[in-house]
C-alpha positions, 0 to 999 in steps of 0.5 A: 085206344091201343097204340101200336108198340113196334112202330114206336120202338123202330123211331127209338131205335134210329134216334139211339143209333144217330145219337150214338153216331153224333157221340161217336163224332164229337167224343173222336173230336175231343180225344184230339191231343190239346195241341192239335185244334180242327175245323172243316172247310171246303177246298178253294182254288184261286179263280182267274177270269178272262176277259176281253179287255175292249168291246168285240164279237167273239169268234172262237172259244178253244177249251170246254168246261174242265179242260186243263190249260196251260200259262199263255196258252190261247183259249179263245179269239175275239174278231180283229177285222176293224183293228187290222184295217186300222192297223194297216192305215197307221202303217201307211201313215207311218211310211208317209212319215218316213218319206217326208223325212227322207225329203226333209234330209235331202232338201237339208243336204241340197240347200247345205251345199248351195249355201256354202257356195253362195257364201263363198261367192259373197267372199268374192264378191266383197273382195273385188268391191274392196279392189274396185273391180265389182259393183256394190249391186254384185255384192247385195245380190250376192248376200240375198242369194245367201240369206235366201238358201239359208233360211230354204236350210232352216225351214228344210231342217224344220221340216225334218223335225216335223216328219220325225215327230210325225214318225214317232206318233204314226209308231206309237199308233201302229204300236198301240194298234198292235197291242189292241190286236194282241188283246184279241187273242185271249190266253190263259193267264196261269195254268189251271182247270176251265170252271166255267164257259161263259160267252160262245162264238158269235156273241158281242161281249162288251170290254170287260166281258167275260169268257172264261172262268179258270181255277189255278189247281197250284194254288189251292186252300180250304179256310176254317175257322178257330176259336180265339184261344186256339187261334192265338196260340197258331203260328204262321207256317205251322203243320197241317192236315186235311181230310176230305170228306169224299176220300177219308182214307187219305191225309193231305200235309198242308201249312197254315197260310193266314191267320186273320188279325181280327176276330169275327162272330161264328158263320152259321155254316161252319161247326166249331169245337166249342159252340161257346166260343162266339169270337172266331178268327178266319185261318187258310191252310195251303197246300204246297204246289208241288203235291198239287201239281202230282194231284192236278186231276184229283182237285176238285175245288169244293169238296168239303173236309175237315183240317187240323192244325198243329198249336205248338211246334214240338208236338206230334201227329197221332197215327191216324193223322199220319200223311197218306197220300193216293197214288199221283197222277204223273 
């Protein structure tokens, strides 16, 4: 049987190209200078959630999915209508309070003065049973008078404590009624892009439900991974440089954030320098906030890219990995 010839050299021909493409890409990464070591990742910005903190019907949602918010500004509004009824009998309860002192206070001012005059009448009284000129019944009715309004003054005192105490309670209400209020209107809790919308207006969430997912475009890294000899000659703080994938023109300058302090076995899904090296330590680069700030509708949390790193501290960039950056947003 005569097997066709050009089909089987087409196959060779593109098993050539890619194994030349391969070589190609492992021998760029080996002519690296010995003190830079790479790794590739993928971008990460921190993610924030918000959340209603207490069970309720969501009323209105403000952003959309990509939207950029700003730190404490309003996203979203949960229905209040329970808590502002309650809010407005604390506040009645409070004022109740508030009178009942007031009462308290004036009956206090009454029977203080009644007292001391019934205290001067048993003076007198006592004296002119001393000079013979009163009886000694003027003088015990005198001093029942007086034992009487002074114990009206202990229990007006008394009363006063209680719609003091009274009042601090009905405040420390109305209080935390106002704080579960404030809780209703969600706010976004740092600037950043809207991930995900997850609840719509009209859904019940329960405490803790999720509405937003929001991702800080201030505070973006991409984790690789490095073999232990590279990672232990790595210091916190040292240079960095990120390629993306989607833009390989442009360098990104960042700094090594974190460097694991225990080791782990090579992920599957990240391609080391050296696949002999089995022992693998987890190194986050950051980028700094001000650059992402230039760049915050250019960060797109995913996209994959390599990194390098640099291994001592007197070493040098090569020219292709010089920073250049696109043109800022602002």
């Amino acid at each position: 049987m005569k097997v066709p010839i050009r089909p089987i050299l087409s196959v060779l021909a593109v098993v050539a190209l890619l194994a030349a493409g391969g070589y190609a890409w492992w021998d760029g990464r080996s002519r690296l200078p010995e003190d830079i070591a790479v790794g590739n990742g993928r971008i990460e910005a921190e993610i924030v959630h918000v959340a209603s903190k207490s069970a309720g019907r969501v009323v209105e949602v403000r952003v959309q999915e990509g939207d950029t918010v700003e730190a404490r500004q309003i996203v979203a509004v949960m229905d209040s209508r329970e808590l502002q009824a309650s809010l407005a009998r604390a506040r009645a309860e409070l004022a109740q309070a508030g009178e009942d002192k007031a009462e308290a206070e004036a009956q206090i001012v009454e029977k203080t003065s009644l007292l001391r005059f019934a205290e001067r009448e048993l003076e007198r009284a006592t004296e002119l049973l001393a000079s013979g000129h009163t009886a000694q019944e003027r003088v015990d009715q005198r001093r029942a008078e007086r034992d009487s309004l002074a114990a009206g003054l202990r229990a007006a005192r008394a009363r006063k404590a209680a719609a003091e105490r009274a009042e601090e309670a009905d405040q420390a209400e109305v209080e935390r009624i106002q704080a579960q209020l404030d809780d209703t209107v969600l706010r976004a809790p740092r600037a950043g892009r809207v991930q995900y919308r997850l609840a719509e207006p009209g859904e019940v969430l329960a405490a803790g439900g999720r509405v937003l997912t929001i991702a800080d475009l201030t505070d973006v890294t991409m984790t690789i991974f490095l073999p232990t000899l590279e990672a232990g000659r790595l210091a916190i703080g040292s240079e960095a440089r990120i390629v993306l994938n989607a833009a390989p023109e442009y360098v990104f300058p960042a700094r090594v954030g974190f460097v694991a302090d225990t080791a782990q076995f090579t992920p599957r899904e990240v391609e080391t320098r050296s696949e002999r090296d089995k022992l693998m330590f987890r190194v986050k680069l950051r980028i700094a906030p001000e650059l992402l700030r230039q760049y915050a509708e250019r960060v797109k949390p995913g996209l994959p890219g390599d990194a390098y790193v640099l291994l001592a501290p007197d070493a040098e960039w090569p020219e292709n990995l010089a920073v250049r950056l696109p043109p800022a947003d602002r």
